[in-house]
N, CA, C, O and CB atoms as a CASP TS submission, in Angstrom:
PFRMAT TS
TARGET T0000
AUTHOR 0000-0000-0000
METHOD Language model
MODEL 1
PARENT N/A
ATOM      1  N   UNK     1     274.304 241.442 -71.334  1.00  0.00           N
ATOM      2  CA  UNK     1     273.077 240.750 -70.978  1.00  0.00           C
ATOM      3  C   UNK     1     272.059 241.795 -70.506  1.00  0.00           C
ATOM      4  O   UNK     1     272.443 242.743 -69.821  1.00  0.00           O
ATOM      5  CB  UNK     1     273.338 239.664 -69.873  1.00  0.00           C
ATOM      6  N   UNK     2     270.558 241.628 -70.908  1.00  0.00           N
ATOM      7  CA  UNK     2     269.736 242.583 -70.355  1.00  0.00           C
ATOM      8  C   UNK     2     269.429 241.933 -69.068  1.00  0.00           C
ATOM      9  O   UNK     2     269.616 240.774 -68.700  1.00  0.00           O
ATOM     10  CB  UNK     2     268.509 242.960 -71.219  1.00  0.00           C
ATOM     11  N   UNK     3     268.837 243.109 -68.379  1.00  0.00           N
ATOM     12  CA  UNK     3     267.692 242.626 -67.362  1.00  0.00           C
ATOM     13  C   UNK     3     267.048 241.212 -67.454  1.00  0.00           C
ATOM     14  O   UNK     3     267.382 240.161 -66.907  1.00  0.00           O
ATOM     15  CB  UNK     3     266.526 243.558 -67.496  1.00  0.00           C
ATOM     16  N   UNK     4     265.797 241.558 -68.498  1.00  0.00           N
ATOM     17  CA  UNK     4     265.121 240.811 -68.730  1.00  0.00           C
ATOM     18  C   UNK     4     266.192 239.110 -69.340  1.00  0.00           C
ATOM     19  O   UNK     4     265.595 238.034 -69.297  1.00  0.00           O
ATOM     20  CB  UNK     4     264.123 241.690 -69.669  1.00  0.00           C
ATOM     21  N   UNK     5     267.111 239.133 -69.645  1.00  0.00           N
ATOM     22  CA  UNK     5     267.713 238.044 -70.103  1.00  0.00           C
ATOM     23  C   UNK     5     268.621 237.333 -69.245  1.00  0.00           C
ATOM     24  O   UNK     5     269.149 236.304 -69.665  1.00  0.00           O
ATOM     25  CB  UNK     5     268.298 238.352 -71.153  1.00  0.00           C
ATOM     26  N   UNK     6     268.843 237.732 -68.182  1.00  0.00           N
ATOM     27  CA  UNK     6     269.437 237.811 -66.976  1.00  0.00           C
ATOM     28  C   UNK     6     268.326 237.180 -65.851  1.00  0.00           C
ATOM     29  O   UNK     6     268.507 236.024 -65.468  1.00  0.00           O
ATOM     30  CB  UNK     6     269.880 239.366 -66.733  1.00  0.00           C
ATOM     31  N   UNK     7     267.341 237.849 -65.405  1.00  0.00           N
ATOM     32  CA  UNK     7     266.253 236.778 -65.077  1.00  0.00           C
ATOM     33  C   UNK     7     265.594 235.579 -65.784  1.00  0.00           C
ATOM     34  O   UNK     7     264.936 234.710 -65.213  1.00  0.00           O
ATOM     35  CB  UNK     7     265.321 237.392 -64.858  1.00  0.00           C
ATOM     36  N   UNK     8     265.804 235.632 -66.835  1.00  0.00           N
ATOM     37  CA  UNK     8     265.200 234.180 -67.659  1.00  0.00           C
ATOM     38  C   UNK     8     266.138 233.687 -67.426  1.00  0.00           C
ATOM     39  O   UNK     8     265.716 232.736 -66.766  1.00  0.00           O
ATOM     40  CB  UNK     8     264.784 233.990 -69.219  1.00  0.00           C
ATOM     41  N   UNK     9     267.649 233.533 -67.469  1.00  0.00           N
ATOM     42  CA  UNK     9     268.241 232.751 -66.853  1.00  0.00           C
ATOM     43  C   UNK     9     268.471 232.575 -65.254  1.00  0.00           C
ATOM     44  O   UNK     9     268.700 231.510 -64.681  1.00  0.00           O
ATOM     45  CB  UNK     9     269.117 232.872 -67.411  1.00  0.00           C
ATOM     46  N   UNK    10     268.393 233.453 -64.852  1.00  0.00           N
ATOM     47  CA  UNK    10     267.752 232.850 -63.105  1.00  0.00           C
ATOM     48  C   UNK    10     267.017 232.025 -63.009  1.00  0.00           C
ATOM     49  O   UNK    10     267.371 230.930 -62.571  1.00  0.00           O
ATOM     50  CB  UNK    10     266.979 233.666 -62.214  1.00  0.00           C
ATOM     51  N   UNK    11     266.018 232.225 -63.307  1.00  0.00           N
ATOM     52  CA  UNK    11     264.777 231.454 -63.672  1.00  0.00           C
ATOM     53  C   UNK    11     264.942 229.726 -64.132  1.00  0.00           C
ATOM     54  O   UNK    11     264.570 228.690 -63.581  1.00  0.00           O
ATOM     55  CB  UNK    11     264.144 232.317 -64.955  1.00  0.00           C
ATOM     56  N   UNK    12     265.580 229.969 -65.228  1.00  0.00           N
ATOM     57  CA  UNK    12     266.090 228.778 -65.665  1.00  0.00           C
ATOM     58  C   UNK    12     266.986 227.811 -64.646  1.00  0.00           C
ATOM     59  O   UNK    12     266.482 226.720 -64.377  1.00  0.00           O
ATOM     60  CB  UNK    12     266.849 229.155 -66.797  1.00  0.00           C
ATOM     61  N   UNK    13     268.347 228.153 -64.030  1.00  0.00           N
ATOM     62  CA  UNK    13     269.210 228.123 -63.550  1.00  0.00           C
ATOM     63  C   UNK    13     268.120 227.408 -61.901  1.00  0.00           C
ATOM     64  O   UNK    13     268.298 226.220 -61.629  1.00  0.00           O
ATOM     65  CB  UNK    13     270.119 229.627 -63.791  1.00  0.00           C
ATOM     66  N   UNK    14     267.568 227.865 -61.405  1.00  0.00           N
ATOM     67  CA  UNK    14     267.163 227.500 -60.350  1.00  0.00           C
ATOM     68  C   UNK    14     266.020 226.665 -59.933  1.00  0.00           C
ATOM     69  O   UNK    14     265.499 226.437 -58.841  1.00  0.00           O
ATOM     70  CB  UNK    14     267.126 228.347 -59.930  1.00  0.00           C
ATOM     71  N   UNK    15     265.666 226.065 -61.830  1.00  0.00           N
ATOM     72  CA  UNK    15     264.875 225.105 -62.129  1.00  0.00           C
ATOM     73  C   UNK    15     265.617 223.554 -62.687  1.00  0.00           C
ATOM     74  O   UNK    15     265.208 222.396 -62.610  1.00  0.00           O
ATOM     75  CB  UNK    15     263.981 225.786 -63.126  1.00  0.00           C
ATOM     76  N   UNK    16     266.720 224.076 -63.195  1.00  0.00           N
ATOM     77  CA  UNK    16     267.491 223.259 -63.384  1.00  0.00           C
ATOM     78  C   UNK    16     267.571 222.698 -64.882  1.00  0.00           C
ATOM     79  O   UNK    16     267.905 221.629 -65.393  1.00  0.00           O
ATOM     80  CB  UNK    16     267.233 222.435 -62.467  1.00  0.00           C
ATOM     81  N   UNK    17     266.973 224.285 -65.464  1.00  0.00           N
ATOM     82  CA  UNK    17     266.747 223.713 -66.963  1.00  0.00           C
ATOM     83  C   UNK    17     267.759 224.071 -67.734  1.00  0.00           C
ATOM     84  O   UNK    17     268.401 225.117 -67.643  1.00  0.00           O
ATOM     85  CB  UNK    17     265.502 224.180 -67.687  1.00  0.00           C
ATOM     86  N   UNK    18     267.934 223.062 -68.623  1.00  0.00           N
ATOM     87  CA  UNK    18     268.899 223.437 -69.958  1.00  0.00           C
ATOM     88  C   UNK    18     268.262 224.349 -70.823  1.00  0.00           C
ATOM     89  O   UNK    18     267.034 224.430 -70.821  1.00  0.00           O
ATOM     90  CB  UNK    18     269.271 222.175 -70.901  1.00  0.00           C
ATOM     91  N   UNK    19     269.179 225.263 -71.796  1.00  0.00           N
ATOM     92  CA  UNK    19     268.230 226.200 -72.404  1.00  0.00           C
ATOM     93  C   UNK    19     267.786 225.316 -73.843  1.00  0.00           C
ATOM     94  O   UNK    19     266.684 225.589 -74.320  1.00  0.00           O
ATOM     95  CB  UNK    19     269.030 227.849 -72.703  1.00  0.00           C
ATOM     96  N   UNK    20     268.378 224.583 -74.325  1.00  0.00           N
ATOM     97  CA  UNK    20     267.810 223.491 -75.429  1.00  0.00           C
ATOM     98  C   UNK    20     266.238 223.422 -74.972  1.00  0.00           C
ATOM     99  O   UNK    20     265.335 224.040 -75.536  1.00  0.00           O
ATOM    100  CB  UNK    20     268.674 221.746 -75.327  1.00  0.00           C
ATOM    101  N   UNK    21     266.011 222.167 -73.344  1.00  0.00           N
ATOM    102  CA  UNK    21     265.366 221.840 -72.757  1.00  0.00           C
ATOM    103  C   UNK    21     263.943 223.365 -72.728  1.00  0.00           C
ATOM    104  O   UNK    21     262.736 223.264 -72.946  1.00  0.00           O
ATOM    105  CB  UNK    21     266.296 221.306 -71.596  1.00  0.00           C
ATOM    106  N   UNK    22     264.462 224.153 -72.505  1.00  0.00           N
ATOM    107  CA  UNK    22     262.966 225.359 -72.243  1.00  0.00           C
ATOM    108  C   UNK    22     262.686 225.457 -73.340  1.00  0.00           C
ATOM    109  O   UNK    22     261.510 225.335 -73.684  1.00  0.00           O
ATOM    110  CB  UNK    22     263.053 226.990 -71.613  1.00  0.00           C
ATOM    111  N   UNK    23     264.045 225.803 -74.566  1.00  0.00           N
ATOM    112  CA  UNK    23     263.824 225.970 -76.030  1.00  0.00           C
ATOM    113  C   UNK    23     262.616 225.347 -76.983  1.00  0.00           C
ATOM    114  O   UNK    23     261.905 225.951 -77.786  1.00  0.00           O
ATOM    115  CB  UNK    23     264.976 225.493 -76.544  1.00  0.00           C
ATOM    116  N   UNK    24     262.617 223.928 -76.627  1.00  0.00           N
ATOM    117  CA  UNK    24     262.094 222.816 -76.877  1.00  0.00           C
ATOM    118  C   UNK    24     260.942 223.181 -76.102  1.00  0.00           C
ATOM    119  O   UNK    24     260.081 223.485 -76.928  1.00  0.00           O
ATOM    120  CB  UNK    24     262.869 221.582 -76.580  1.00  0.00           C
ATOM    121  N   UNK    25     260.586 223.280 -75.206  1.00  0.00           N
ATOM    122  CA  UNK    25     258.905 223.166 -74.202  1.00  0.00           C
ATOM    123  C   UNK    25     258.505 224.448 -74.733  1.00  0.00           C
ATOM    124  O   UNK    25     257.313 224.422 -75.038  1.00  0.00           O
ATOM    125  CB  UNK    25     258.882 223.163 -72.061  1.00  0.00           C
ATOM    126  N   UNK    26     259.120 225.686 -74.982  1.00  0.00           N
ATOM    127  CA  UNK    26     258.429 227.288 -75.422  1.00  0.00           C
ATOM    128  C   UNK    26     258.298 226.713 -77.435  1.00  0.00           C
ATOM    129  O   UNK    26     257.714 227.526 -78.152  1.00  0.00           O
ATOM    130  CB  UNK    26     260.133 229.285 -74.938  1.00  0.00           C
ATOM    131  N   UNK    27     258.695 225.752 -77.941  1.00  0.00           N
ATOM    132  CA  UNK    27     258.871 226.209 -79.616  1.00  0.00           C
ATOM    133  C   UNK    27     259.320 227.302 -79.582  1.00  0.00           C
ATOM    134  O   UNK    27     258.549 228.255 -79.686  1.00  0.00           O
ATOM    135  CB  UNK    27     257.652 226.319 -80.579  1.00  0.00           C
ATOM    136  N   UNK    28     260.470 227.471 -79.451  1.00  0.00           N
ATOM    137  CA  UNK    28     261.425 228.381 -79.940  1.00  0.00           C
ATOM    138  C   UNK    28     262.871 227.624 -80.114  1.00  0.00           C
ATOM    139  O   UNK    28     263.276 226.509 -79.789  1.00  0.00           O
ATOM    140  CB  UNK    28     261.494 229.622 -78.934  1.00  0.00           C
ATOM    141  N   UNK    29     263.538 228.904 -80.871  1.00  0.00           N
ATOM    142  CA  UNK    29     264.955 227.391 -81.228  1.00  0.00           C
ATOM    143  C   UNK    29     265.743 227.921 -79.765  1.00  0.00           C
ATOM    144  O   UNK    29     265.531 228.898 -79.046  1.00  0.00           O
ATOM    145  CB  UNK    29     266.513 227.617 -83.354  1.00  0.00           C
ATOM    146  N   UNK    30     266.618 226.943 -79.695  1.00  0.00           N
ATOM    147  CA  UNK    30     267.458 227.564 -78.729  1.00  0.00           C
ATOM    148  C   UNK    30     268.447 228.650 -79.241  1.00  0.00           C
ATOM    149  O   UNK    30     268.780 229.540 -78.458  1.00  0.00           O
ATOM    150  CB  UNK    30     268.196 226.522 -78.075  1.00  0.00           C
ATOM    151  N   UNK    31     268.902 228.631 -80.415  1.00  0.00           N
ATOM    152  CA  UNK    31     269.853 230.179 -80.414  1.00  0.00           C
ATOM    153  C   UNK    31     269.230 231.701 -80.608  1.00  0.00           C
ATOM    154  O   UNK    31     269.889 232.739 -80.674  1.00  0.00           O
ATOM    155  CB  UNK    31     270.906 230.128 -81.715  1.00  0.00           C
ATOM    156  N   UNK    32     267.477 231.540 -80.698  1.00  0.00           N
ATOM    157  CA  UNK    32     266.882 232.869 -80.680  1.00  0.00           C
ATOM    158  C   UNK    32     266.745 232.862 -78.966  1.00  0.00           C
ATOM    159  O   UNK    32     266.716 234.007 -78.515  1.00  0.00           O
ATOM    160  CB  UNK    32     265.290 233.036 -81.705  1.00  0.00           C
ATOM    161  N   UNK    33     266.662 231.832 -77.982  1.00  0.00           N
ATOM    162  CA  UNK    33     266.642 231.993 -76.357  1.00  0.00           C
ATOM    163  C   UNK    33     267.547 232.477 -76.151  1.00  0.00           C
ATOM    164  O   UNK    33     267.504 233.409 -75.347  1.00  0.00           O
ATOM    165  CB  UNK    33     266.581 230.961 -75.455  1.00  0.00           C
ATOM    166  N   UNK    34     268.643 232.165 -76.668  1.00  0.00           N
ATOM    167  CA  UNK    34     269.866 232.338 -75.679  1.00  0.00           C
ATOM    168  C   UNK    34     270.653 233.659 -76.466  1.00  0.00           C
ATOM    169  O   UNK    34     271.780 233.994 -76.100  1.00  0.00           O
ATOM    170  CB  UNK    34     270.976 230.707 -75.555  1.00  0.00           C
ATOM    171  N   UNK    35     270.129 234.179 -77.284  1.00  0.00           N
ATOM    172  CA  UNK    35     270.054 235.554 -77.930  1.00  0.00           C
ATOM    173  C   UNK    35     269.520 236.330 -77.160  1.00  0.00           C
ATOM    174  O   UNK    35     270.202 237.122 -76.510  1.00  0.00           O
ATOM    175  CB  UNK    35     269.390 235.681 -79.107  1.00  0.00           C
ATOM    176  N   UNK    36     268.382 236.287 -77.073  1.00  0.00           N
ATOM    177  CA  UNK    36     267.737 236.701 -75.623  1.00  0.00           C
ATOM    178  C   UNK    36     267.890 237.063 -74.309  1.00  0.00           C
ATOM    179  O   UNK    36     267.823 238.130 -73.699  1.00  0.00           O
ATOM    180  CB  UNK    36     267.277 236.118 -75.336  1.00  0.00           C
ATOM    181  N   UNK    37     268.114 235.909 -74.016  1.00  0.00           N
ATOM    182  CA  UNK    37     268.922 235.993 -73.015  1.00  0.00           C
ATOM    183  C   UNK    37     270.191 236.784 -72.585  1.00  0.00           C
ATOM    184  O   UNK    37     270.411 237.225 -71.457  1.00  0.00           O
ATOM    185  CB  UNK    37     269.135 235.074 -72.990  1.00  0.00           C
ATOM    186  N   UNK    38     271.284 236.925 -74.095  1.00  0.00           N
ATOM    187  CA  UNK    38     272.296 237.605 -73.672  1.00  0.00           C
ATOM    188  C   UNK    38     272.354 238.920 -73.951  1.00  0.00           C
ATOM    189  O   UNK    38     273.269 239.738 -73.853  1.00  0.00           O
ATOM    190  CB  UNK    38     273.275 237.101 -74.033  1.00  0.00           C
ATOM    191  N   UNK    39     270.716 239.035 -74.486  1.00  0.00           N
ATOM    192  CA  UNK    39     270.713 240.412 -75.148  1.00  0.00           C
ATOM    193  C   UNK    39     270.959 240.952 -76.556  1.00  0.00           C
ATOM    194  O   UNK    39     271.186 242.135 -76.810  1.00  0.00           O
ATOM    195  CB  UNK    39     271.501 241.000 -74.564  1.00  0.00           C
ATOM    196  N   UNK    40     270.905 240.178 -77.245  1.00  0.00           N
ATOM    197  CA  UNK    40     271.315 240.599 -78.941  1.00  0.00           C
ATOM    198  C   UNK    40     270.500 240.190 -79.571  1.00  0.00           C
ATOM    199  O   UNK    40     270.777 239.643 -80.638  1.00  0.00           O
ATOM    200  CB  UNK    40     272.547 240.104 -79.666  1.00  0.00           C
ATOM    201  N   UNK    41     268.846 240.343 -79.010  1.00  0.00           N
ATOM    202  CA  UNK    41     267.319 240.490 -79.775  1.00  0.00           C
ATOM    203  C   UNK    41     267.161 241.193 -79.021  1.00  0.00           C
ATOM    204  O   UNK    41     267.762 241.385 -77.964  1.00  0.00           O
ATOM    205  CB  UNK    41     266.159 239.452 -80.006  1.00  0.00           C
ATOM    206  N   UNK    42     265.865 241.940 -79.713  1.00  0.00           N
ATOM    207  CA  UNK    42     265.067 243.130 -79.545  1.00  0.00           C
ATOM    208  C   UNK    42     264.451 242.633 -78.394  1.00  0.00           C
ATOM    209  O   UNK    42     264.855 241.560 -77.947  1.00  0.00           O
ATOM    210  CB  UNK    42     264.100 243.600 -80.730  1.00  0.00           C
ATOM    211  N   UNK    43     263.283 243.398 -77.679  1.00  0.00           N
ATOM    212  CA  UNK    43     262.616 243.032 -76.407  1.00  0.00           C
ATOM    213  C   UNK    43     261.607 242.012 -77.110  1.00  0.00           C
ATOM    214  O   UNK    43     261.216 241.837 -78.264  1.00  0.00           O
ATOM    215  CB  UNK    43     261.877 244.396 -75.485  1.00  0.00           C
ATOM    216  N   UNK    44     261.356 241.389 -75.793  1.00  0.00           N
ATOM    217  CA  UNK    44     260.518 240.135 -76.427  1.00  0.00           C
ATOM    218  C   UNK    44     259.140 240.366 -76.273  1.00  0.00           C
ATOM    219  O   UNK    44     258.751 241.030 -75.312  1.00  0.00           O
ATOM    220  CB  UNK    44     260.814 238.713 -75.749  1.00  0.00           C
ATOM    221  N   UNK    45     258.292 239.870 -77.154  1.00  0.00           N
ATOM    222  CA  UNK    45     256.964 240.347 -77.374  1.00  0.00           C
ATOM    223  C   UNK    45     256.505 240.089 -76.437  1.00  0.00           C
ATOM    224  O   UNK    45     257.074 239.385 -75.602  1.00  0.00           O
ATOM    225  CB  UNK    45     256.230 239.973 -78.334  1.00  0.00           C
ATOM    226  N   UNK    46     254.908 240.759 -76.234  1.00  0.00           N
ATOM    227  CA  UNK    46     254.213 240.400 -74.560  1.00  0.00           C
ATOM    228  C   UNK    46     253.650 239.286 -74.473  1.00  0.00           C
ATOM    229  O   UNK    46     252.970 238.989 -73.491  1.00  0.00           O
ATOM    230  CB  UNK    46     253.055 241.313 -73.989  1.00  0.00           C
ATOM    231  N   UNK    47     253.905 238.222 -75.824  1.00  0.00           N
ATOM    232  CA  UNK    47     252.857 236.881 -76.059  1.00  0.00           C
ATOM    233  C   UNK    47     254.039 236.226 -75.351  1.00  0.00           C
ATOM    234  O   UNK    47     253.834 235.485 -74.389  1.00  0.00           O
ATOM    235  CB  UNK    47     252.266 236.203 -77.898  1.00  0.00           C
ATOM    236  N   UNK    48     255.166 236.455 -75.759  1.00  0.00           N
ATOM    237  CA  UNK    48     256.313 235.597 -75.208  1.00  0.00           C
ATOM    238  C   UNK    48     256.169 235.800 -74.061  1.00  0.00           C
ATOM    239  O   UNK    48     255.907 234.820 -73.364  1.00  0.00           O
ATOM    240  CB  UNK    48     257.681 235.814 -75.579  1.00  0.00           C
ATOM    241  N   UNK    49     256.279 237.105 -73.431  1.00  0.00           N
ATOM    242  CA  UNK    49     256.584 237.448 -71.703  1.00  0.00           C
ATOM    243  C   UNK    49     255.782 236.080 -71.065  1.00  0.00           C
ATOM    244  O   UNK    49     256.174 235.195 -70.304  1.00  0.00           O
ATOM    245  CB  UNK    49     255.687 239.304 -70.984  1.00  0.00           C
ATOM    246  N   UNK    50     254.439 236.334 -71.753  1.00  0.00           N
ATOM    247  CA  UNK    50     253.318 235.777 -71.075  1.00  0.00           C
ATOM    248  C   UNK    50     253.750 234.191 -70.789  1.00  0.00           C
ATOM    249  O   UNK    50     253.911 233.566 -69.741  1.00  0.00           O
ATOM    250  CB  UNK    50     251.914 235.960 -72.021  1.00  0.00           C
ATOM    251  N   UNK    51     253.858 233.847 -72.109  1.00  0.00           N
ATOM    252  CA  UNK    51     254.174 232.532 -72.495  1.00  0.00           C
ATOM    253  C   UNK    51     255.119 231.880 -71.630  1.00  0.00           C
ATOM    254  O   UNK    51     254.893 230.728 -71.258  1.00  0.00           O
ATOM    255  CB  UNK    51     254.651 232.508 -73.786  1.00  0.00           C
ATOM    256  N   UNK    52     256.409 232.647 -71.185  1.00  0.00           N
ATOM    257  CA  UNK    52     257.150 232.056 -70.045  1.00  0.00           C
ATOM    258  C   UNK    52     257.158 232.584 -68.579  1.00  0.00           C
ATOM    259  O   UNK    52     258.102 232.260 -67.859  1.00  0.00           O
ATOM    260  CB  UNK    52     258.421 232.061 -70.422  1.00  0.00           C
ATOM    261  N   UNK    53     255.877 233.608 -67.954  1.00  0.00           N
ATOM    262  CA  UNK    53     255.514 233.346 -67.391  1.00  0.00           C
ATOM    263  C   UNK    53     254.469 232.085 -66.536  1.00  0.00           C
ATOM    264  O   UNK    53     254.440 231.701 -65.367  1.00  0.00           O
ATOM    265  CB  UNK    53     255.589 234.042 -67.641  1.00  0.00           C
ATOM    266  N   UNK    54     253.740 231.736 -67.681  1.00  0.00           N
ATOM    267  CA  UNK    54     252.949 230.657 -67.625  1.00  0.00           C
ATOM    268  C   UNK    54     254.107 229.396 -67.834  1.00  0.00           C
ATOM    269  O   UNK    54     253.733 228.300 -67.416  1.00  0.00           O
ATOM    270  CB  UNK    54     251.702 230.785 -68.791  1.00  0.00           C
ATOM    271  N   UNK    55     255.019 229.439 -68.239  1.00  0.00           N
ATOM    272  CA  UNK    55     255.990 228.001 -68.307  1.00  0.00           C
ATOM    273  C   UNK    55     256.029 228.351 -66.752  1.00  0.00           C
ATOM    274  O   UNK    55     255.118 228.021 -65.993  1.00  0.00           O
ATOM    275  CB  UNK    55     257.811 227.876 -69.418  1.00  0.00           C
ATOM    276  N   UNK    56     256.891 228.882 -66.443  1.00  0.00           N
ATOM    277  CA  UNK    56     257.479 229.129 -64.975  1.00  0.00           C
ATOM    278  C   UNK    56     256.361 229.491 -63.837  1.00  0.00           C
ATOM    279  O   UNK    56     256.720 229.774 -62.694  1.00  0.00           O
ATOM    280  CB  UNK    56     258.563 230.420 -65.041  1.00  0.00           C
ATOM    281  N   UNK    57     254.904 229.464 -64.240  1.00  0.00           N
ATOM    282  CA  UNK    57     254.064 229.567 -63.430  1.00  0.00           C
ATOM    283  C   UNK    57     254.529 230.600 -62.393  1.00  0.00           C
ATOM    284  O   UNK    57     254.694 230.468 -61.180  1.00  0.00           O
ATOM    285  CB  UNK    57     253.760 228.341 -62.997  1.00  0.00           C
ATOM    286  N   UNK    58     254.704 231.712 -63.232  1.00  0.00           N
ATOM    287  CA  UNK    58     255.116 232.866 -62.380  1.00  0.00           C
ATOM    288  C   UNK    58     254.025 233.864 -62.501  1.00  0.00           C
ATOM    289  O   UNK    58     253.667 234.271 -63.605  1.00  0.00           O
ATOM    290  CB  UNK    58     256.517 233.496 -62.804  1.00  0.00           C
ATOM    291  N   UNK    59     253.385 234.344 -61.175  1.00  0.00           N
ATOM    292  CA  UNK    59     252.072 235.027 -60.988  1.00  0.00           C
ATOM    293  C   UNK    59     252.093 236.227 -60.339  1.00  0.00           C
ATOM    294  O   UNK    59     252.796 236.444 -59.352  1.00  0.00           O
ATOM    295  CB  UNK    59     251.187 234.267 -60.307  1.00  0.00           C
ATOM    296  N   UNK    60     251.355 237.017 -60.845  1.00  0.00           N
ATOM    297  CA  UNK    60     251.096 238.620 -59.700  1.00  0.00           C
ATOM    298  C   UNK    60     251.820 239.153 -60.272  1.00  0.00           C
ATOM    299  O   UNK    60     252.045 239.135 -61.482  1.00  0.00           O
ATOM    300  CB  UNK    60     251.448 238.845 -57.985  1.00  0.00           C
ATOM    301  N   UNK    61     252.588 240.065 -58.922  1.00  0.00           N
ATOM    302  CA  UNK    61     253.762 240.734 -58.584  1.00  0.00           C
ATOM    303  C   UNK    61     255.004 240.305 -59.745  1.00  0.00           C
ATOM    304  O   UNK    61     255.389 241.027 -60.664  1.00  0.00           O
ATOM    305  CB  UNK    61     254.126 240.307 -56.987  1.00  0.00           C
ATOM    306  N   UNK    62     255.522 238.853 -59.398  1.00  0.00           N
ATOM    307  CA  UNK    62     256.610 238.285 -60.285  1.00  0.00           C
ATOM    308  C   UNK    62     256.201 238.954 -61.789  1.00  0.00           C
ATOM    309  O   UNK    62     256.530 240.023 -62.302  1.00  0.00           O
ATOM    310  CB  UNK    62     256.607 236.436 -60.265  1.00  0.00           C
ATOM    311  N   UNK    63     255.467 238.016 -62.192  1.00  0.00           N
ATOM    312  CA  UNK    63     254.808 238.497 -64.036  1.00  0.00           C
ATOM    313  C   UNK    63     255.386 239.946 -63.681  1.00  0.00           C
ATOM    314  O   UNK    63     256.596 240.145 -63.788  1.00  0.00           O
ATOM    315  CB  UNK    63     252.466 238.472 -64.557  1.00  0.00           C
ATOM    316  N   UNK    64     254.494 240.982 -63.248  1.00  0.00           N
ATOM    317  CA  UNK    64     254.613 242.273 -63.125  1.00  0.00           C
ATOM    318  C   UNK    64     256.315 242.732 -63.358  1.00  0.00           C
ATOM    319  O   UNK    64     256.825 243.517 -64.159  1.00  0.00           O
ATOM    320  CB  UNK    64     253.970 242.620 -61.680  1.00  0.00           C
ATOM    321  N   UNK    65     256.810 242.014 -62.464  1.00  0.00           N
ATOM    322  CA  UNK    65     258.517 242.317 -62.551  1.00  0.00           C
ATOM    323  C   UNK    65     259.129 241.902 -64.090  1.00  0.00           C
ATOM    324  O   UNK    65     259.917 242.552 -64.777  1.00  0.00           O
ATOM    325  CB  UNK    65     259.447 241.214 -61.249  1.00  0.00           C
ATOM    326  N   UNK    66     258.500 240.614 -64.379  1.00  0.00           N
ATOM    327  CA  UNK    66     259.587 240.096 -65.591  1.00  0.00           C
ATOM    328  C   UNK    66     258.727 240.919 -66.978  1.00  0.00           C
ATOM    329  O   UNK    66     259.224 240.800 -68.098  1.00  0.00           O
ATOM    330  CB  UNK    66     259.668 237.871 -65.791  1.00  0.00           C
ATOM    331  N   UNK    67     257.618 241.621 -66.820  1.00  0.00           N
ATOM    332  CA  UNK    67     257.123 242.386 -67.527  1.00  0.00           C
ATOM    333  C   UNK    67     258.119 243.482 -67.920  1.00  0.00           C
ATOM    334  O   UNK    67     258.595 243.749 -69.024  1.00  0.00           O
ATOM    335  CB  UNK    67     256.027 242.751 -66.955  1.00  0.00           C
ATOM    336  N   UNK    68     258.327 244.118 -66.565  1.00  0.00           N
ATOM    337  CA  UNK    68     259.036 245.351 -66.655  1.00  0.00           C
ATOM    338  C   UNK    68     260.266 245.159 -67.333  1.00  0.00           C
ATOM    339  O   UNK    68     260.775 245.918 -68.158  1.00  0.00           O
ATOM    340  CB  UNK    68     259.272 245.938 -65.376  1.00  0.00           C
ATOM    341  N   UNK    69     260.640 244.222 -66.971  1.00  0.00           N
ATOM    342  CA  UNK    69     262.419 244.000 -67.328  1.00  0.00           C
ATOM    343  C   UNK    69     262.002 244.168 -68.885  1.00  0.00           C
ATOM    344  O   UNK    69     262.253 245.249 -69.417  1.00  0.00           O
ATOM    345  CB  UNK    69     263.419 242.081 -66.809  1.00  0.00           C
ATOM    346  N   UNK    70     261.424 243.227 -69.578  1.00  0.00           N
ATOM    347  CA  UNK    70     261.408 243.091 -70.937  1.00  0.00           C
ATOM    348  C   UNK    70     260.904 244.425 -71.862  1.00  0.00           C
ATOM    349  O   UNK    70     261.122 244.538 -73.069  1.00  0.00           O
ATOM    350  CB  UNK    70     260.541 241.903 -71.156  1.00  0.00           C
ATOM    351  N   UNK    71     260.279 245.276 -71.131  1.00  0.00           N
ATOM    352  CA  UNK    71     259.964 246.367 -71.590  1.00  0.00           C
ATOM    353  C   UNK    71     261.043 247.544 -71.077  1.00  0.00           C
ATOM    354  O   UNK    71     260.876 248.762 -71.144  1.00  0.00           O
ATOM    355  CB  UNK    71     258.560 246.544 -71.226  1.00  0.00           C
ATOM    356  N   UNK    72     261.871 247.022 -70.695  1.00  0.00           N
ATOM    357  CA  UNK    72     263.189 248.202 -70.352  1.00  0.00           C
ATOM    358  C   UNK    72     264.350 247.721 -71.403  1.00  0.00           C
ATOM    359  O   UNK    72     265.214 248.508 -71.791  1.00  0.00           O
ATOM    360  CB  UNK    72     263.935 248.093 -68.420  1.00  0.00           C
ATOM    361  N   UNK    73     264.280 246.151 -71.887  1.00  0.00           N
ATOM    362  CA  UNK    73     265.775 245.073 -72.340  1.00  0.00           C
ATOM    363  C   UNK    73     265.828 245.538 -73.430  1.00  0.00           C
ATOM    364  O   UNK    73     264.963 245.196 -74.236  1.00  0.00           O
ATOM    365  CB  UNK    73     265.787 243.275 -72.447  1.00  0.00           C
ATOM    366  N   UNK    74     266.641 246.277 -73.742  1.00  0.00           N
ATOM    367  CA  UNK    74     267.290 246.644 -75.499  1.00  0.00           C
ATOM    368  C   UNK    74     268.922 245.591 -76.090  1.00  0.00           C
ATOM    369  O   UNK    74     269.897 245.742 -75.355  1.00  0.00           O
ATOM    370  CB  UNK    74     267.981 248.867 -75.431  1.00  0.00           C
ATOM    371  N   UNK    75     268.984 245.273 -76.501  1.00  0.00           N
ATOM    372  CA  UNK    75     269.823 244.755 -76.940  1.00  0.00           C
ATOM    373  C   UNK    75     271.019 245.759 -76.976  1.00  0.00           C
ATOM    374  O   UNK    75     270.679 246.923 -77.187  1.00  0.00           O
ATOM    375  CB  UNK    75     269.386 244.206 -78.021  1.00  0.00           C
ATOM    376  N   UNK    76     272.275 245.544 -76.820  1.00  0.00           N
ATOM    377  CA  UNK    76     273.257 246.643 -76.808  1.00  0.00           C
ATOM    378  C   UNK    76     273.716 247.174 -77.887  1.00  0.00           C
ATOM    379  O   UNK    76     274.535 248.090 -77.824  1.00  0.00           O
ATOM    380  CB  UNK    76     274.261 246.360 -76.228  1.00  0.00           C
TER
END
């Protein structure tokens, strides 16, 4: 699991979302999320970062963090 795929599921997890459920609200399928998530896609574009920052209404500082992660997350 990367960084960055590791906090999207925090994220998730402490919202109480299913990943179908975010899958479905971002248009994305759920097995490219949860690819993601475990790390076996490439880093995710900055439209995406953005895109689930603004789901998760995550601002400032946060964005700034889940920025970084995704620009460090390589798939293994």
């Amino acid at each position: 699991m990367t960084p960055f795929g590791a906090a999207i599921r925090q994220l998730r997890a402490a919202r109480r979302l299913s990943l179908k459920r975010m899958a479905s609200d971002l248009q994305l399928s759920p097995a490219y999320l949860s690819a993601l998530e475990h790390g076996h896609r490439g880093r995710p574009s900055a439209a995406l970062v953005i895109q689930i920052c603004s789901y998760f209404n995550i601002i400032w500082d946060e964005a700034d963090d889940l920025e970084r992660l995704a620009a460090i997350s390589h798939p293994r």
